[in-house]
C-alpha positions in Angstrom: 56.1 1.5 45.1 54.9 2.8 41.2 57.3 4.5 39.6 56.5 7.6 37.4 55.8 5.8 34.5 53.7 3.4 36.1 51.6 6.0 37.6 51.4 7.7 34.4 50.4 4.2 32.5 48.1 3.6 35.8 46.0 6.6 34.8 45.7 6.4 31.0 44.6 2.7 32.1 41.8 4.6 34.1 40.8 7.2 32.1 40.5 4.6 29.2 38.2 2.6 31.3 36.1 5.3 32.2 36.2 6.4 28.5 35.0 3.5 27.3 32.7 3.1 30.6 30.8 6.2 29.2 30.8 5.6 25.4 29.2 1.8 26.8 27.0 4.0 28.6 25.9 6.3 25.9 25.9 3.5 23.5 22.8 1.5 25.5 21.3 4.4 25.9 20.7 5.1 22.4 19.5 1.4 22.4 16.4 2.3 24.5 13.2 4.0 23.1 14.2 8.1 23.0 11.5 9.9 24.2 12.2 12.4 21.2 9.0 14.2 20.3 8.0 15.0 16.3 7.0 18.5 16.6 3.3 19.0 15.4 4.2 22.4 13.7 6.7 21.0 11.1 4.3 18.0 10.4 1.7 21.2 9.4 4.0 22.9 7.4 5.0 19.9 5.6 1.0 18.8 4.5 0.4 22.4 3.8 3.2 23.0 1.1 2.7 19.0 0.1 -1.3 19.5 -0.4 -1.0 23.0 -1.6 -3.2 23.4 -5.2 0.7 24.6 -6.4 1.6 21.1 -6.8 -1.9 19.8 -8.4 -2.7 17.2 -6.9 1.3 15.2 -7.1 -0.2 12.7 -9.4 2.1 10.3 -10.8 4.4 11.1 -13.6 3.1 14.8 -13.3 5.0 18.4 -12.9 3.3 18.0 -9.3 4.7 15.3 -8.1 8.2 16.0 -9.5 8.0 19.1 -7.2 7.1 17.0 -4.0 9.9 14.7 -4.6 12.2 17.6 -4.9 11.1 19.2 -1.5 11.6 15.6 -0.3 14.8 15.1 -1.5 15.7 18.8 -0.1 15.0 17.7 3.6 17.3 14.5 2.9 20.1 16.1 1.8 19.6 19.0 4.6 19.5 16.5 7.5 22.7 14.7 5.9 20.9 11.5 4.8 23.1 9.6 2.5 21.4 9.6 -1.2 19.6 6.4 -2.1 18.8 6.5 -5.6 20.5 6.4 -8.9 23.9 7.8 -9.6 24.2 9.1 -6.3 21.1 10.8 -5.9 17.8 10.8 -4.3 15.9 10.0 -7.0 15.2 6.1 -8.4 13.4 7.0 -11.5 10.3 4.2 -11.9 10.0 3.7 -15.6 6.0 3.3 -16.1 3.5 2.4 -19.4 0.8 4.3 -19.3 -2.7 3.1 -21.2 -5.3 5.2 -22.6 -8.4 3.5 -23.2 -9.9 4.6 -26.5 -14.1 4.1 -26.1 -14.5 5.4 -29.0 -13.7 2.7 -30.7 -13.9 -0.3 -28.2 -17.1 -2.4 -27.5 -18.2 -5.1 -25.2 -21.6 -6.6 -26.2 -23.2 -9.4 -24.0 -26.0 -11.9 -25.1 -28.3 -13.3 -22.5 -29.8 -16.4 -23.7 -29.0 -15.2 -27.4 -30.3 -11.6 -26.9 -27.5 -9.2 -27.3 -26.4 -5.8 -26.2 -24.0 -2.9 -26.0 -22.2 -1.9 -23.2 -22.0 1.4 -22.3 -19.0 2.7 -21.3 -19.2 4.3 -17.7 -22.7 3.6 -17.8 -22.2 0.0 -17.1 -18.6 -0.9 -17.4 -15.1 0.4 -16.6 -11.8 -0.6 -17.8 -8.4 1.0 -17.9 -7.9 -0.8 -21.4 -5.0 -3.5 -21.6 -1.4 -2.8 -20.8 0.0 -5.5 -23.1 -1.7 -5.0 -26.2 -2.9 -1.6 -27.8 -6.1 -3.8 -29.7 -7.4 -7.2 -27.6 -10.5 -9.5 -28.5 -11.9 -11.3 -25.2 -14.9 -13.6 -26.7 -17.0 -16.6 -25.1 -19.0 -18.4 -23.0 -19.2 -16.5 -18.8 -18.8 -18.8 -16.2 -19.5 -17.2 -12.5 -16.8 -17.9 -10.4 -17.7 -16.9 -7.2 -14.6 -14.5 -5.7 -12.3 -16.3 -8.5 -9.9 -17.6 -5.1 -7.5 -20.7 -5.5 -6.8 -21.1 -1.3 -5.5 -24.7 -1.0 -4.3 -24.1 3.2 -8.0 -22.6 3.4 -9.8 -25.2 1.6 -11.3 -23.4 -0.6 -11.4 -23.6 -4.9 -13.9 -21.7 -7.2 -13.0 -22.9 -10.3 -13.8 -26.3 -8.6 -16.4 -28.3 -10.6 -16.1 -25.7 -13.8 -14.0 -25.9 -17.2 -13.6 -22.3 -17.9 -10.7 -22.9 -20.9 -11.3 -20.3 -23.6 -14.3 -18.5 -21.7 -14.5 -15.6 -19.5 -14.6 -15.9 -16.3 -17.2 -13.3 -14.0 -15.9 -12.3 -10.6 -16.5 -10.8 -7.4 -13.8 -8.1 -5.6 -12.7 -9.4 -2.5 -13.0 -12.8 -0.4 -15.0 -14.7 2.1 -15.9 -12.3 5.3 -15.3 -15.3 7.5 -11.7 -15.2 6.9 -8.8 -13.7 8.8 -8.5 -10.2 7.8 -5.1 -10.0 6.4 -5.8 -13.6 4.6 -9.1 -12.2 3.4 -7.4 -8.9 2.2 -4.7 -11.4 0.6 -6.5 -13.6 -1.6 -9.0 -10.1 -2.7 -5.7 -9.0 -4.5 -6.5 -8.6 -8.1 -3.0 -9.8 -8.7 -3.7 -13.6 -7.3 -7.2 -13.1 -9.4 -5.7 -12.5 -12.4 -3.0 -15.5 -12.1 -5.9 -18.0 -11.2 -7.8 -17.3 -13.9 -4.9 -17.5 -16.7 -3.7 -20.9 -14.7 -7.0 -21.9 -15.3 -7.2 -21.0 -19.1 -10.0 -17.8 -19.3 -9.2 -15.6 -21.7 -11.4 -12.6 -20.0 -11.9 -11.1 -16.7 -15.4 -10.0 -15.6 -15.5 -8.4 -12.5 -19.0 -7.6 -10.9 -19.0 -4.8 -8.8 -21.2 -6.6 -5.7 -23.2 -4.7 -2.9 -20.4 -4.4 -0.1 -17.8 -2.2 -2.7 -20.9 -0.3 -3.7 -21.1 1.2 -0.4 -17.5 1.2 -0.1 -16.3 2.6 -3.0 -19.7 3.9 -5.1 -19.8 4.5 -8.8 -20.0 7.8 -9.3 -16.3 7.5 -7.5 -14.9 4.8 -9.5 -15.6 6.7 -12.7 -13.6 9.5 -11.6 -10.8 7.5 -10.4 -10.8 5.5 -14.1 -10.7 8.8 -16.0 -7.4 9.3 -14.2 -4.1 7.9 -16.3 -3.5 3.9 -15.7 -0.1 3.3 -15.0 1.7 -0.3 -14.3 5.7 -0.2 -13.6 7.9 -2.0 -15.9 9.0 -3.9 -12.9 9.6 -7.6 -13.5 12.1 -7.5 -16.8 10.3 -4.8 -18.7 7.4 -6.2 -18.8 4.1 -4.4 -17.3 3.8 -5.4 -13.5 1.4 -8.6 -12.5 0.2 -8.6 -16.7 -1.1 -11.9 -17.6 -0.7 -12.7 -21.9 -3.7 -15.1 -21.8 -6.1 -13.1 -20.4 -6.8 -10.5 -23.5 -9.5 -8.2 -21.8 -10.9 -7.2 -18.5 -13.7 -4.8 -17.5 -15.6 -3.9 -14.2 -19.1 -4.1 -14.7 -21.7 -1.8 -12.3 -23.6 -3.8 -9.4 -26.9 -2.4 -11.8 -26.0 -4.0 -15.0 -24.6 -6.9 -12.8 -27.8 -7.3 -11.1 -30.0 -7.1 -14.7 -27.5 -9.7 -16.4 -27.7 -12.2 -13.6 -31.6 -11.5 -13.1 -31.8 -12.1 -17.4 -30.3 -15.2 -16.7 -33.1 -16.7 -13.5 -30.2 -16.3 -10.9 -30.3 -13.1 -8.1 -27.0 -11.4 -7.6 -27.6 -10.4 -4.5 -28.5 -13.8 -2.6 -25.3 -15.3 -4.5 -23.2 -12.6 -3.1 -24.4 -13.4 0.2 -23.7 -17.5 -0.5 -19.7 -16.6 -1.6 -19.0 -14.2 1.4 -20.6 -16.9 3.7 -18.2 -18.8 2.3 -21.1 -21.0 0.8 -21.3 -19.9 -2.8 -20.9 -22.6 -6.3 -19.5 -21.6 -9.2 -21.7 -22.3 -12.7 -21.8 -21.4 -16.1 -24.3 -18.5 -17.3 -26.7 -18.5 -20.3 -24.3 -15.6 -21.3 -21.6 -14.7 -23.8 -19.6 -11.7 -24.1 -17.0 -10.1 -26.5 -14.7 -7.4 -24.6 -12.9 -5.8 -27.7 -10.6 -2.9 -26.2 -8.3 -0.5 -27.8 -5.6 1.4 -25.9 -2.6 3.1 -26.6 0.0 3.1 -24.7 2.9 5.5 -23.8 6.1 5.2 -21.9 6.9 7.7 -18.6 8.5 7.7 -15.6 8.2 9.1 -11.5 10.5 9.3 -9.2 10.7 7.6 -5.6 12.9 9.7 -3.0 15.4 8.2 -0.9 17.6 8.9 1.8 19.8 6.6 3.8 21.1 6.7 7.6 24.0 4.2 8.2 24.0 2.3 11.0 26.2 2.6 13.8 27.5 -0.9 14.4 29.9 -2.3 12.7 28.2 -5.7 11.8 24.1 -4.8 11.7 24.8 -1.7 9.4 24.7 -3.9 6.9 21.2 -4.8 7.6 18.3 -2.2 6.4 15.0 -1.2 7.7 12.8 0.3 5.4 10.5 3.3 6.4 7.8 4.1 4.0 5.6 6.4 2.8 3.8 7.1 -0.6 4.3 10.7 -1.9 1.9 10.9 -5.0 -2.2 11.3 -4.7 -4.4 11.4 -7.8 -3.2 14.7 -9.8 -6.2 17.0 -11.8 -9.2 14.9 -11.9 -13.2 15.4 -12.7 -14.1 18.6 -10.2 -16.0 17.4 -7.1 -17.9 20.9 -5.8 -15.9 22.9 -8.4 -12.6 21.8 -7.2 -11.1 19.2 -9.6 -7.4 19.4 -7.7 -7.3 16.0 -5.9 -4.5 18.0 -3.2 -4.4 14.2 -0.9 -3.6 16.2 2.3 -4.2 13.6 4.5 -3.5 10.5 2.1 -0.5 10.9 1.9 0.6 14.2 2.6 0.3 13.5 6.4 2.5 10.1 5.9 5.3 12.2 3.9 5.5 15.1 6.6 5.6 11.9 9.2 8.0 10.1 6.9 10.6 13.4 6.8 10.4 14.3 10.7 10.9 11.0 11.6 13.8 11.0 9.5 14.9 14.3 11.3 14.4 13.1 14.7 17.1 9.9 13.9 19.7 12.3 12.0 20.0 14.5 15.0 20.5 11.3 17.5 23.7 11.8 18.7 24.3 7.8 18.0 23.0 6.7 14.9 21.0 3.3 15.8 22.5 -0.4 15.4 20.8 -0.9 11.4 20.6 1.1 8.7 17.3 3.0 7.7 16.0 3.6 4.9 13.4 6.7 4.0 11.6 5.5 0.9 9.1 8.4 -0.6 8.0 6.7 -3.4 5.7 7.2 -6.0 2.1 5.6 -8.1 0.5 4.0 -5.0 -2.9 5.5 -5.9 -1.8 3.3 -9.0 -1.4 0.5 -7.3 1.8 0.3 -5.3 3.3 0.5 -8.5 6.8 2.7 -7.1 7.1 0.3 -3.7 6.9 -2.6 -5.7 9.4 -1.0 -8.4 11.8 -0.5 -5.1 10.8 -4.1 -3.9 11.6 -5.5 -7.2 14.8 -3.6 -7.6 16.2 -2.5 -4.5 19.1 0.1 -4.2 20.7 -1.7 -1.5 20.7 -5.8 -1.8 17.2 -7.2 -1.1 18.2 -10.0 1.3 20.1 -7.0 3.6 16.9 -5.5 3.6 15.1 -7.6 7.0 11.8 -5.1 7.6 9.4 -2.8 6.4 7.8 0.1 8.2 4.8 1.6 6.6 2.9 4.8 7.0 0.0 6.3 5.1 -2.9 8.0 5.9 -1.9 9.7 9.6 -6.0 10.7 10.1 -5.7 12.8 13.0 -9.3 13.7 12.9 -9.7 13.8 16.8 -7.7 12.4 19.6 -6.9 9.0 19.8 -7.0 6.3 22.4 -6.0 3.3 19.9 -3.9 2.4 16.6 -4.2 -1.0 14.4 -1.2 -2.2 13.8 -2.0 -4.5 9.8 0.5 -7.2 9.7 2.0 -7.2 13.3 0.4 -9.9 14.3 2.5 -12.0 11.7 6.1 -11.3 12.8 7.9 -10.7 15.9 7.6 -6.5 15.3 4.1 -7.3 17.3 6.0 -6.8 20.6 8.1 -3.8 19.1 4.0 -2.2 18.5 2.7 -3.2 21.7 6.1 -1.8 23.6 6.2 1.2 21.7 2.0 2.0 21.9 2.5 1.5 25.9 4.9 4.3 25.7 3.0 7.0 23.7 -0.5 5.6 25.4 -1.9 4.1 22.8 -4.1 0.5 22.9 -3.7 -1.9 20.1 -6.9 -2.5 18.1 -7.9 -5.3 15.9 -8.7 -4.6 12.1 -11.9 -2.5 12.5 -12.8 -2.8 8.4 -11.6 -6.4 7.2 -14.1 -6.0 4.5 -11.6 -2.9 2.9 -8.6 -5.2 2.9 -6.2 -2.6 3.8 -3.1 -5.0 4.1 -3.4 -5.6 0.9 -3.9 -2.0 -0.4 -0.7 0.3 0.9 3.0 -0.2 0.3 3.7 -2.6 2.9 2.6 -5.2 0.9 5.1 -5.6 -1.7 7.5 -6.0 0.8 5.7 -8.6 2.3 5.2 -10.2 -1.7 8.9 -10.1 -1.0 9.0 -12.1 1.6 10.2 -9.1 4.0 8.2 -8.7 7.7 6.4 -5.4 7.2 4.0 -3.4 9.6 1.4 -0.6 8.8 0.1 1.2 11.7 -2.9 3.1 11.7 -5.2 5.5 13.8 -7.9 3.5 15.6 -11.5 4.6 15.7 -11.8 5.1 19.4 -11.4 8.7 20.5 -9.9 9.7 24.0 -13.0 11.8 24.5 -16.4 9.9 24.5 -18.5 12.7 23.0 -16.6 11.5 19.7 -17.7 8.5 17.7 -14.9 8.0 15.5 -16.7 5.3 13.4 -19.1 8.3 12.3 -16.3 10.4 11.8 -14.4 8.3 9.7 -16.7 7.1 7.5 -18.0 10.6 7.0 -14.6 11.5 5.9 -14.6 8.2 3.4 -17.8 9.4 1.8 -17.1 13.1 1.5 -13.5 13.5 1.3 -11.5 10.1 0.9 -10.1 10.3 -3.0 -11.8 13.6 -3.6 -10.6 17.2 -3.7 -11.8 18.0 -0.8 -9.1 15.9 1.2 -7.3 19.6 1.7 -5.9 21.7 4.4 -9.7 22.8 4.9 -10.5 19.8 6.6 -10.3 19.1 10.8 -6.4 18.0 11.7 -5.8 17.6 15.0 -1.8 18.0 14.7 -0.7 16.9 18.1 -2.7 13.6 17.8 -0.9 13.5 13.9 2.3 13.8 16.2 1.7 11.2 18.6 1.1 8.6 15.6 4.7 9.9 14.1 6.3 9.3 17.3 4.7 5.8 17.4 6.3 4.6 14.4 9.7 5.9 15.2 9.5 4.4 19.0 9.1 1.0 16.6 11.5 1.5 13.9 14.1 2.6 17.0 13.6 -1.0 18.5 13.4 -2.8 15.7 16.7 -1.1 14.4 18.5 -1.9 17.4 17.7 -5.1 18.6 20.1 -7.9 18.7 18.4 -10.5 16.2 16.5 -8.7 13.0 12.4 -9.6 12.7 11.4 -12.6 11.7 7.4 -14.4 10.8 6.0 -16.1 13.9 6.4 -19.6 13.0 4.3 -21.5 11.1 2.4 -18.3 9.8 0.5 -18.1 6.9 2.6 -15.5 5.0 6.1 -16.5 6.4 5.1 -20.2 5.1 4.2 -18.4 1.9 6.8 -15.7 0.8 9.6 -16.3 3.3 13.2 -17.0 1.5 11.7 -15.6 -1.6 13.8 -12.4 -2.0 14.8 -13.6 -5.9 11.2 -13.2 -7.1 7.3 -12.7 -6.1 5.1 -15.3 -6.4 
C-alpha cells in the first residue's frame, strides 16, 4: 500500500517522464526538415529596397553599400541574431587597397619579329595596374603557355618543355573542356595562374582573351567592368590577397590584337585555342617581346561584411558552425548602359541577400534552435573577387576549425518556374545527400553543371571556403522550366547578354517571386539537415579537393 508521500513522489516521477517524453518529442521534431515556407513578398521587398537607385549600385567601399549593410544588420539584430563582427557588432570591417591605373603615363609596346608597337589602352589591352607597386617594368622575351596550368593528378604541365625565367609568359583564361567541371573551373583560377608562373620564374603575365570568353564575357563589357575601382583585401598578413612580388606586370590583351600578334608571328590563334581546350595544345616561345610598364596609385579603404549568429541548441555541436552566405555588394556607378549607369545588381545579389535574411528569419522563429550553430555572412567585394568571403575565410570571427560547412547563395534567377537546381560542389562531400533529400521535398531534380565552360565554382563565395579546406555547396536555378513553352537556356543567356553586370539587372526585369521562394526554402531544408545531423560534413573520400585542401584550416595553398 503507497503511502502519501509515495504517491506524491509516484506522480512527480510521472509527470517528469512525460515531461521529458515531450521535450524528446519536440526535440526530434525540430531535427526533421520544417516545412517552413520563405514568404515571396518579403523576399520582394527586400531586392526592391537592396536594388533601389538610392543605394547606387552597393559597390564596394561606397556610401551604397554601407547602407545595405546597415539594413542587413537591422534585420539581425531585429530577429535576435547574436552579432558576429567586431566589438560586438555586426560589422567585420575588410580593410582593402585600392589601385588606380594611371594610362596616362603607362605603356606596353610589343615587337613582332623586331617590329614594335604601342598598345592602346582599352583598345587592345586591360589592366587594373599592380597592387604591390605604384611603378612596375615587365620586359622580355613571350613564351605561349597554353592555359598556363601545373595539374600533376591530371597529368597535365604547360610550362613543360619551355624555360620561361625572366620572360613573360602569354596565357589563356580557363582550362581544358575535357575536364571535370569543378576541376576545370579550379585550375582556370587566376590565383593558381599567377603562382605557376612566378614558381616558374616569368616576370609578366599576358593573358589572351581567346574565342569562348569573347562570347562569354565580350569586350565592350570588360571595359566597363575595368573602369570600376580594383580592390584586393589585405588578407594574408597585410599584404594584398593572392599578389605575387615576381611577377611585376600583367595585362589582358583583346582576342583582336591577340589574333594579329599571333598571326604576325605564322601561328593562328584560333586553331591553338582549339589544340589547348582539347587538351592537345604545346607550349613555344614567340618571335615576340614586350615591355608592360604600369603606373598605379594606390589607396587604402575598407567595407563591411554583416554578420549575425544563431547558437545552437545542443550542448556539444554548438560549438560547431555552418556558414550561410551571401554577397551583398554589386558593381556601384559605372559607364551608363542605355542611359542608366547605376549597376542596381537586383538579381546578383540582391535576390541572394533577401534569401540570406528570410532564411535567417525562418530559423530565429523555430521554436528549437537547431543542433549547430549558424552563421549569416553578408559580406562584401565579391564582384571584386571574393575579396570579403575570403577576408572572413582568412580571419574568421569564430575559430576556423569549428567552422565544418559552407552554404552559398547568389544569384536566385527566378526568371520562370523551375523544375531543376545544380547543386556546384555537392558532388564532393557528403552535403550531396542533404541536396538531393531536401530538392525531393520542394520538387526540385538535381542537374549537372549546364555551363562548365563559365567555371562558376570557382567564381562565388563558396570557394574560399573550400581554399580553406571547409565542405561548401552553391545551389543554383536549373535551366529547365516546369512549363515546356519555356526554353530556359534562351532565357538565360538572354539575360547574360542584356542584363548580367549591367544596369539593367533592376526591379524592371521578369521575377517570378514564388519560384525565388522555393529556391530559399531549398537552401534552408539543407542547412536544417546539415545543422542537425549527428556527424558534421565531410569530402567523399579520396576526392580531388578533400585530398587537396582538407586539414588545411592554418593557411590556403
Amino acid at each position: 500500500m503507497l503511502l502519501v508521500e509515495d504517491l506524491v513522489k509516484y506522480r512527480f516521477a510521472v509527470l517528469s517522464f512525460v515531461l521529458l517524453s515531450l521535450f524528446a518529442a519536440a526535440a526530434q521534431k525540430s531535427a526533421k526538415p520544417s516545412t517552413q515556407k520563405i514568404g515571396p513578398d518579403s523576399l520582394r521587398a527586400h531586392v526592391r529596397f537592396l536594388s533601389d537607385d538610392l543605394l547606387e549600385g552597393r559597390g564596394t567601399a561606397t556610401r551604397g553599400h554601407e547602407i545595405a549593410a546597415k539594413y542587413v544588420a537591422g534585420q539581425f539584430e531585429a530577429m535576435g541574431l547574436k552579432p558576429g563582427g567586431d566589438a560586438g557588432t555586426y560589422f567585420q570591417r575588410v580593410p582593402f587597397r585600392q589601385a588606380i591605373f594611371q594610362p596616362t603615363q603607362s605603356s606596353v609596346t610589343v615587337a613582332v619579329n623586331g617590329t614594335e608597337q604601342n598598345l592602346r589602352n582599352e583598345d587592345d589591352y586591360l589592366t587594373q595596374g599592380d597592387f604591390l607597386r605604384t611603378d612596375t617594368t615587365a620586359e622580355g622575351p613571350v613564351v605561349f603557355v597554353g592555359f598556363g596550368v601545373v595539374a600533376p593528378e591530371l597529368h597535365h604541365d604547360d610550362y613543360q618543355g619551355v624555360d620561361v625565367k625572366g620572360k613573360i609568359v602569354a596565357v589563356f583564361p580557363g582550362a581544358p573542356a575535357k575536364w571535370e567541371s569543378t576541376q576545370r573551373a579550379y585550375y582556370s583560377s587566376t590565383y593558381l595562374k599567377g603562382q605557376a608562373a612566378s614558381q616558374h620564374g616569368a616576370v609578366g603575365i599576358i593573358t589572351i582573351w581567346n574565342p569562348e570568353i569573347e562570347r562569354r564575357a565580350p569586350w565592350p563589357r570588360m571595359i566597363r567592368q575595368t573602369r570600376l575601382p580594383a580592390l584586393r583585401t589585405l588578407a594574408q598578413q597585410g599584404q594584398p590577397l593572392d599578389t605575387y612580388p615576381e611577377i611585376h606586370g600583367t595585362i589582358i590583351l583583346s582576342l583582336a590584337k591577340g589574333r594579329e600578334l599571333f598571326k604576325a608571328a605564322n601561328r593562328d590563334l584560333d586553331q591553338i585555342y582549339k589544340d589547348a581546350e582539347a587538351d592537345n595544345g604545346k607550349s613555344f616561345e614567340l618571335p615576340i617581346t614586350a615591355k608592360l610598364h604600369l603606373v598605379t596609385e594606390h589607396k587604402e579603404t575598407s567595407s563591411p561584411n554583416v554578420i549575425g549568429i544563431l547558437m545552437g541548441s545542443d550542448p556539444k555541436l554548438k560549438d560547431e558552425y555552418i556558414v550561410l552566405s551571401a554577397h551583398l555588394d554589386h558593381l556601384g556607378i559605372g559607364t551608363p548602359v542605355k542611359s542608366d549607369s547605376i549597376y542596381n545588381g537586383a538579381y546578383d545579389n540582391a535576390s541572394g541577400s533577401a534569401a540570406l535574411t528570410e532564411i535567417a528569419r525562418a530559423f530565429s522563429r523555430l521554436p528549437t534552435a537547431p543542433r549547430r550553430s549558424l552563421i549569416f555572412l553578408n559580406d562584401t567585394g565579391e564582384e571584386k573577387g571574393l575579396q570579403g568571403a575570403y577576408y572572413f575565410a582568412f580571419n574568421p570571427t569564430v575559430a576556423v576549425e569549428k567552422i565544418v560547412a559552407n552554404i552559398n547563395m547568389d544569384e536566385l534567377n527566378s526568371f520562370f518556374p523551375l523544375k531543376d537546381v545544380v547543386g556546384f560542389g555537392a558532388e564532393h562531400t557528403s552535403m550531396k545527400a542533404d541536396l538531393d533529400a531536401a530538392a525531393k521535398v520542394v520538387g526540385y531534380q538535381v542537374s549537372p553543371d549546364p555551363f562548365p565552360e563559365e567555371t562558376i565554382f570557382i567564381r562565388s563565395d563558396q570557394f574560399p571556403f573550400v581554399r580553406r579546406g571547409i565542405p561548401a555547396i552553391f545551389v543554383t536555378p536549373g535551366l529547365t522550366s516546369s512549363d515546356p513553352k519555356i526554353d530556359g537556356h534562351a532565357v538565360y543567356d538572354d539575360w547574360l547578354k542584356n542584363r548580367y553586370h549591367s544596369p539593367q539587372d533592376d526591379m524592371s526585369q521578369p521575377f517570378d517571386w514564388k519560384e525565388g521562394a522555393r529556391l530559399a526554402d531549398l537552401d534552408f531544408l539543407i542547412a536544417q539537415r546539415v545543422a542537425n545531423a549527428a556527424q558534421r560534413p565531410s569530402w567523399n573520400k579520396g576526392d580531388f579537393f578533400g585530398q587537396k585542401f582538407a586539414g588545411k584550416t592554418s593557411a590556403a595553398k
